[in-house]
C-alpha positions in Angstrom: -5.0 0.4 -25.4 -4.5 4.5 -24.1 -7.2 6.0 -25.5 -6.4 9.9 -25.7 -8.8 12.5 -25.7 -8.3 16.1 -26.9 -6.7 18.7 -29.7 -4.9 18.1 -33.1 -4.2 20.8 -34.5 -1.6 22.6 -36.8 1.0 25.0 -35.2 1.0 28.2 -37.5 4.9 29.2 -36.1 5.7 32.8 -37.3 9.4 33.8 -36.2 10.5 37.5 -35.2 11.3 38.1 -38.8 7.5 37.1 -39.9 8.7 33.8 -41.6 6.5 31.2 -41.2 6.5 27.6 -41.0 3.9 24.9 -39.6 3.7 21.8 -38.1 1.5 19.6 -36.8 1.2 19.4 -32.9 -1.5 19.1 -30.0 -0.3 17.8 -26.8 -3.1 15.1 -27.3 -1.9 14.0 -30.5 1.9 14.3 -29.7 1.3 11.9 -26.6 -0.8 9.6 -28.9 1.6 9.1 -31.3 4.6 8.8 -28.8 2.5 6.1 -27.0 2.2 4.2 -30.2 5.8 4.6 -31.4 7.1 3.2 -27.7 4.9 0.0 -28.6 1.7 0.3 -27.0 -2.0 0.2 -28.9 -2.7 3.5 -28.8 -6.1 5.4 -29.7 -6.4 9.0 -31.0 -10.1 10.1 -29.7 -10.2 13.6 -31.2 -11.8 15.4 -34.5 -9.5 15.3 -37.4 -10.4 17.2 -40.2 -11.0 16.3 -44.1 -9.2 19.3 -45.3 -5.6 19.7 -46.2 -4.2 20.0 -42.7 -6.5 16.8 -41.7 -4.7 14.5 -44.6 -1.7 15.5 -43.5 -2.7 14.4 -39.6 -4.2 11.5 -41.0 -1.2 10.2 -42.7 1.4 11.0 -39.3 -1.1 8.7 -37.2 -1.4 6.0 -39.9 2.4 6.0 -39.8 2.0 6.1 -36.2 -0.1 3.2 -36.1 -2.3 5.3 -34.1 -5.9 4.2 -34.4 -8.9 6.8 -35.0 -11.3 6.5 -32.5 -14.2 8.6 -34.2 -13.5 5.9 -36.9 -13.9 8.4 -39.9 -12.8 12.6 -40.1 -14.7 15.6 -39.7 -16.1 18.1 -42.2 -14.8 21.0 -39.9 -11.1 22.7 -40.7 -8.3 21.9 -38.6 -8.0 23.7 -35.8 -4.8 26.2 -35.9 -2.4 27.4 -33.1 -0.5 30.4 -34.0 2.9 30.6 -32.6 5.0 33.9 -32.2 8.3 33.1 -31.3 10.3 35.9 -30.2 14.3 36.6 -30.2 15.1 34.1 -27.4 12.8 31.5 -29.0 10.1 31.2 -26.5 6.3 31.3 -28.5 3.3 33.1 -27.6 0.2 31.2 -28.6 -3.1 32.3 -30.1 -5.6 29.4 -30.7 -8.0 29.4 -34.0 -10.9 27.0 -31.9 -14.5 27.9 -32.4 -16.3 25.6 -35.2 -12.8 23.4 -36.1 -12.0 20.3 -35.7 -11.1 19.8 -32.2 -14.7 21.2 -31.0 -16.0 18.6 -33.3 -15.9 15.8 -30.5 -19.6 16.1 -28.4 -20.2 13.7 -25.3 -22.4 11.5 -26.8 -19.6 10.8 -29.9 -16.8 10.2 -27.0 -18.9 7.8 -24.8 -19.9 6.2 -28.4 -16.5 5.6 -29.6 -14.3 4.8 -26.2 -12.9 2.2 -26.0 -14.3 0.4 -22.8 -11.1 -2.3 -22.3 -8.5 0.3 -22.4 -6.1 0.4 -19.8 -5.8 3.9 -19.6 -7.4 7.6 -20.9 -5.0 10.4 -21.3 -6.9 14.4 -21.3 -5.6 17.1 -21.2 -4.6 20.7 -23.0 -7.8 22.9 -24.9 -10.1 19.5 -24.5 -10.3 21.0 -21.1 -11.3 24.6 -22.2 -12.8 24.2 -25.7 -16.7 23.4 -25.5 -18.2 20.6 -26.4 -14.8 19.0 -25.8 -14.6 19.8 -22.5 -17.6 18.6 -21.6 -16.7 15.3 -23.5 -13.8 15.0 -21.3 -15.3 15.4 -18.1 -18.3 12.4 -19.0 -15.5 10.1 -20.3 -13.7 10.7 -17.1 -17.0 10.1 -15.2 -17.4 7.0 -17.0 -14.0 5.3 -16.5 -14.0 2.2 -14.5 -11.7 1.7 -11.1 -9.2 -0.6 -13.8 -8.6 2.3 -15.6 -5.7 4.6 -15.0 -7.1 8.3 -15.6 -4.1 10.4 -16.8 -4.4 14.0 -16.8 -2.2 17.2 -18.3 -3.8 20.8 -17.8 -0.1 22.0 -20.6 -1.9 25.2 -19.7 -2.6 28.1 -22.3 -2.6 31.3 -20.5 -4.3 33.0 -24.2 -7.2 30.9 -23.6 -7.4 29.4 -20.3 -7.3 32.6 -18.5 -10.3 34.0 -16.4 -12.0 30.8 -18.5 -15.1 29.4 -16.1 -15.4 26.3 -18.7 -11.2 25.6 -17.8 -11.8 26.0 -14.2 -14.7 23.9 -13.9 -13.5 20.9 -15.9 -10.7 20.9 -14.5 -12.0 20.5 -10.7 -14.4 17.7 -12.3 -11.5 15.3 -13.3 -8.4 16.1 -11.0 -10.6 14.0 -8.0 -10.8 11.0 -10.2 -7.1 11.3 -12.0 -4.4 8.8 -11.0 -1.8 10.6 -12.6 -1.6 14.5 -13.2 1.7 15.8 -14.8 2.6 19.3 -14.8 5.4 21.7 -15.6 7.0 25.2 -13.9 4.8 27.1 -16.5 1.6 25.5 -15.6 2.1 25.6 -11.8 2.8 29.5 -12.1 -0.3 29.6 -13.8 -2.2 27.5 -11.5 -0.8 28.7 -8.6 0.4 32.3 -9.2 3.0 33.4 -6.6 3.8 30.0 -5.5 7.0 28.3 -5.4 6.8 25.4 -7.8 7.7 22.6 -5.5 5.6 24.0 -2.8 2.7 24.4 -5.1 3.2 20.9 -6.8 2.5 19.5 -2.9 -0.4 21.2 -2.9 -1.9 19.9 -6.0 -0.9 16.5 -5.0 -2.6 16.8 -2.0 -5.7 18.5 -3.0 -6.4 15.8 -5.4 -5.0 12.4 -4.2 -3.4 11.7 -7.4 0.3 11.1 -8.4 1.7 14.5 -9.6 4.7 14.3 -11.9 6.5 17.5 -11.8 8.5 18.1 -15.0 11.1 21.0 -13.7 12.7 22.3 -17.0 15.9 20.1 -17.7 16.4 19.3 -14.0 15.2 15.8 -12.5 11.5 14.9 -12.5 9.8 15.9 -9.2 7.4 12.8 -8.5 4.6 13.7 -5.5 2.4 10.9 -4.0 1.1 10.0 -1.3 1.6 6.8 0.4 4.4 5.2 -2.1 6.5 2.6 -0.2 8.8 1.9 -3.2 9.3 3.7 -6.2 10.6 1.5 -9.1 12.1 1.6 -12.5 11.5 -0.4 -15.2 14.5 -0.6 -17.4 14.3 -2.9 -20.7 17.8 -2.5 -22.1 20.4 -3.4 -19.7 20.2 -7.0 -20.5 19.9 -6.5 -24.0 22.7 -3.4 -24.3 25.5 -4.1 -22.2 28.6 -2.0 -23.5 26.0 0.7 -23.3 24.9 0.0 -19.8 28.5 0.0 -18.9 29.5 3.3 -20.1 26.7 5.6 -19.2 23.7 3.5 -17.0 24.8 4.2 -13.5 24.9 7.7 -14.0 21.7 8.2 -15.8 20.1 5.6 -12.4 21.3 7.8 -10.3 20.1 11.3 -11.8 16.7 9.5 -12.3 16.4 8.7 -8.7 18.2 12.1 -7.6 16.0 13.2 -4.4 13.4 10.5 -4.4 12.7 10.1 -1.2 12.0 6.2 0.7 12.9 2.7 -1.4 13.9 3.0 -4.1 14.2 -0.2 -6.9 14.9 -1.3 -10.2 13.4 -3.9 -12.7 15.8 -5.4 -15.3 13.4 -7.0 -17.6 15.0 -10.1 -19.4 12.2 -10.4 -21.9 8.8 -11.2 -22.0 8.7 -15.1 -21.8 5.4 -15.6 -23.5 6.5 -13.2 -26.5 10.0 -14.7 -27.1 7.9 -18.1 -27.2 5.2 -17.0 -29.8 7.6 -15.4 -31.5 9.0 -18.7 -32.4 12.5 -17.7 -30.8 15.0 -20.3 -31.4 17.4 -21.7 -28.7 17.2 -21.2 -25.1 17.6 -17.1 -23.6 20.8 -16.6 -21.7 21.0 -18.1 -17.9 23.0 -14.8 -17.2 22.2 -11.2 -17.0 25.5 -9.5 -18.9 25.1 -6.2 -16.8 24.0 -7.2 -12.9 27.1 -7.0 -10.7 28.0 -3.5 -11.8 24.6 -2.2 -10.0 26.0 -2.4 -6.5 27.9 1.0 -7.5 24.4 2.6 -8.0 22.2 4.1 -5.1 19.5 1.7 -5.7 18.2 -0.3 -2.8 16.4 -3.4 -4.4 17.4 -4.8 -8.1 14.5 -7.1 -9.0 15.8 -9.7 -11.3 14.2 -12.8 -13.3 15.7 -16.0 -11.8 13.1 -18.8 -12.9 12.7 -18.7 -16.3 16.4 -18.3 -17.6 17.3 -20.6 -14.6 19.6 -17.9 -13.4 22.5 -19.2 -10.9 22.1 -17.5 -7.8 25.8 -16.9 -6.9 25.1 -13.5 -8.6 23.6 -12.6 -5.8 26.5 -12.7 -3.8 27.8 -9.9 -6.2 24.9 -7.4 -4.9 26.3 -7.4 -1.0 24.7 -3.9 -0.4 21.4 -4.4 -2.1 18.1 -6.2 -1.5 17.3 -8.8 -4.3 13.7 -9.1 -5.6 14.0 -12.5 -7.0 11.8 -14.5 -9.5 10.5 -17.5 -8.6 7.8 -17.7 -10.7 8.6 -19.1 -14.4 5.9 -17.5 -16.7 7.1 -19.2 -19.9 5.1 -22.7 -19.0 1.4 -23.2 -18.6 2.3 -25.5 -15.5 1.5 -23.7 -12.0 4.5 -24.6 -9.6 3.7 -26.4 -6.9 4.9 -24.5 -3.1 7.9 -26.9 -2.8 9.0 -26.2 -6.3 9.1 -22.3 -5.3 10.3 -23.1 -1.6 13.4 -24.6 -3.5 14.3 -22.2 -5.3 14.2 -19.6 -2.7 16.4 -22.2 -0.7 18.9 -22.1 -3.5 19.2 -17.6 -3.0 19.3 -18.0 0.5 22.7 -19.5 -0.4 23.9 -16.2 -1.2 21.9 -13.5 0.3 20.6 -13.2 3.8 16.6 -13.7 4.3 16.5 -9.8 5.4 17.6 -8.6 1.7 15.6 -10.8 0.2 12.2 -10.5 -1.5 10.0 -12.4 -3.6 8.2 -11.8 -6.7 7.1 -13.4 -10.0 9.1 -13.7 -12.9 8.4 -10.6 -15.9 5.2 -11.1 -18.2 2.3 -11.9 -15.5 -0.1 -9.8 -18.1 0.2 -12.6 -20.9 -1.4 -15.5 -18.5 -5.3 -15.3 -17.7 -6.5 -14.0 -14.0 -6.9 -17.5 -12.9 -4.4 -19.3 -14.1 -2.2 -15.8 -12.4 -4.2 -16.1 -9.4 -2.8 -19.7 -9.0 0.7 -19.5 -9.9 1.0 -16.4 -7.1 -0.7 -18.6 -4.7 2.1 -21.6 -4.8 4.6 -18.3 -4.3 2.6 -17.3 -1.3 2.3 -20.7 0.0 6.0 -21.5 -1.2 7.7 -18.5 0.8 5.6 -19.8 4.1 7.2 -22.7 3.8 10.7 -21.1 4.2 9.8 -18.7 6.5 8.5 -21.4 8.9 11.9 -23.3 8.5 14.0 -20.2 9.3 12.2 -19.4 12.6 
């Protein structure tokens, strides 16, 4: 579960003519729903309203699939964002806040409703300048546990957040415990007025320890951490979309990865084991990935691949001459824990086809579905398994 804390509201958009139109937005709400319609539980910890405006929220994240976290809506209105757009279509924002729905959410009603077992919290937008909202944020923040990934996006409002002691303050209470911190151009100029973006995206990275995604207009996403050995994608389709990966995937790798700095590496997921089980799949999965060979044109330096599961033949390998392999050895569609020699074996079988340097070792996809012991155990015969080799190859 995300659990996301912050604004719904309705955007009021008023065009240089004077025509106007709404619909709904909020950052907070926006990333809620998008979280839910990529697949993942996700929670919508904000006021919604009973009136009009509030239905119509209502109904988007029941569509969604998004769950409530206040459990019921609020007697306040909705809160309204009014959005002058002017000839070259960029808006200039006035915020309706005081006594609506998103100041409806108090500390005590966010520590009350949060969801403890959620992976993650997401904050961000006028929960960080609208009281008692803001102050909602910063104890649910305080509260989260070290498992819990603490995702934070200022999407800065000059019309309210300027001069504001209540936006400075909150947000200097959560950037030191936020894992993640995304930003744009327009909210570093704001943050860091006179600043060149990159420079001042470094600084914020550094100031707060966190990982600072820098979205830079339509150019490549600037990603700023510190300490990152390897930076990896996770990419679900080119198994299942071949003719697609073929026409367009090695160009869209290589923009992604454009200017990222150290190792670089990419997961081609082959399908969660555990689900295609339970999902009372029929037949065996394929033993081959359709689109593998054709990454050794991409500037990737590791592919990470599946290998014990499907039973993939390791002459594929061979195919990758330039790249490091990051093989499964793990199969996490059986109960069974493999034993070291079962593990040591099929590592001998890759060595066939790809030197010991280029190498590495990893579990097969879908580690989250078994329990932390039986995990625990099954990495442990990989550990003990790749000792094995190692001593035979000195």
């Amino acid at each position: 579960m995300i659990t996301v804390l912050g604004e719904a509201l309705v955007d009021i958009i008023v065009d240089p003519r004077g025509e106007v139109t709404s619909v709904v937005g909020g950052a907070p709400l926006n990333t809620a729903r998008t979280v839910a319609r990529l697949g993942q539980p996700a929670c919508f910890l904000g006021g919604v309203s009973t009136d009009a405006f509030g239905r119509r929220i209502r109904a988007l994240l029941d569509a969604d699939g998004v769950v409530l976290g206040l459990g019921a809506q609020v007697p306040e209105p909705t809160t309204l964002a009014i959005a002058q757009l002017d000839e070259g279509g960029a808006a200039t924002y006035r915020f309706l806040m005081e006594g609506t729905s998103s100041a409806a959410v108090t500390p005590e009603l966010a520590l009350a409703h949060a969801d403890p077992a959620a992976s993650a919290l997401h904050v961000g937008t006028l929960g960080l300048v609208l009281e008692p909202v803001a102050d909602a944020v910063v104890a649910l923040v305080a509260a989260a546990s070290d498992d819990q990934l603490v995702m934070v996006d200022p999407n800065c409002r000059p019309s309210v957040m300027t001069g504001s002691a209540v936006f400075a303050d909150t947000l200097a209470a959560v950037l030191p415990r936020a894992d993640l911190v995304k930003v744009s151009g327009d909210d570093l100029a704001f943050l860091f007025p006179g600043q060149e973006p990159l420079a001042a995206a470094t600084e914020l990275q550094e100031s707060s320890g966190s990982v600072v995604l820098f979205t830079d207009g339509a150019d490549a996403v600037h990603v700023l951490a510190a300490g990152v050995d390897v930076v990896q994608l996770d990419e679900p389709y080119l198994q299942a979309r071949a003719a697609e990966a073929n026409a367009y995937a090695i160009e869209a790798i290589n923009r992604a990865l454009d200017g990222v700095g150290g190792t670089t590496a990419l997961h081609i997921c082959f399908g969660y084991a555990m689900v295609h089980h339970s999902a009372g799949a029929t037949g065996p999965k394929p033993k081959a990935y359709d689109f593998l060979a054709e990454l050794e044109a991409s500037a990737i330096d590791v592919i990470s691949i599946e290998a014990a599961q499907p039973g993939l033949d390791p002459a594929i390998l061979a195919e990758l001459p330039t790249k490091t392999s990051m093989y499964g050895v793990l199969d996490l569609s059986i109960p069974e824990v493999e034993t070291p020699e079962v593990v040591a074996g099929r590592i001998r079988e890759a060595l066939r086809y790809v030197d010991a340097e280029r190498l590495w070792i990893a579990p097969d996809c879908g580690m989250k579905y078994h329990s932390r012991e039986h995990s625990q155990a099954k990495l442990k015969a990989m550990v003990d398994g790749a000792a094995l080799v190692r001593a035979e190859l000195k």
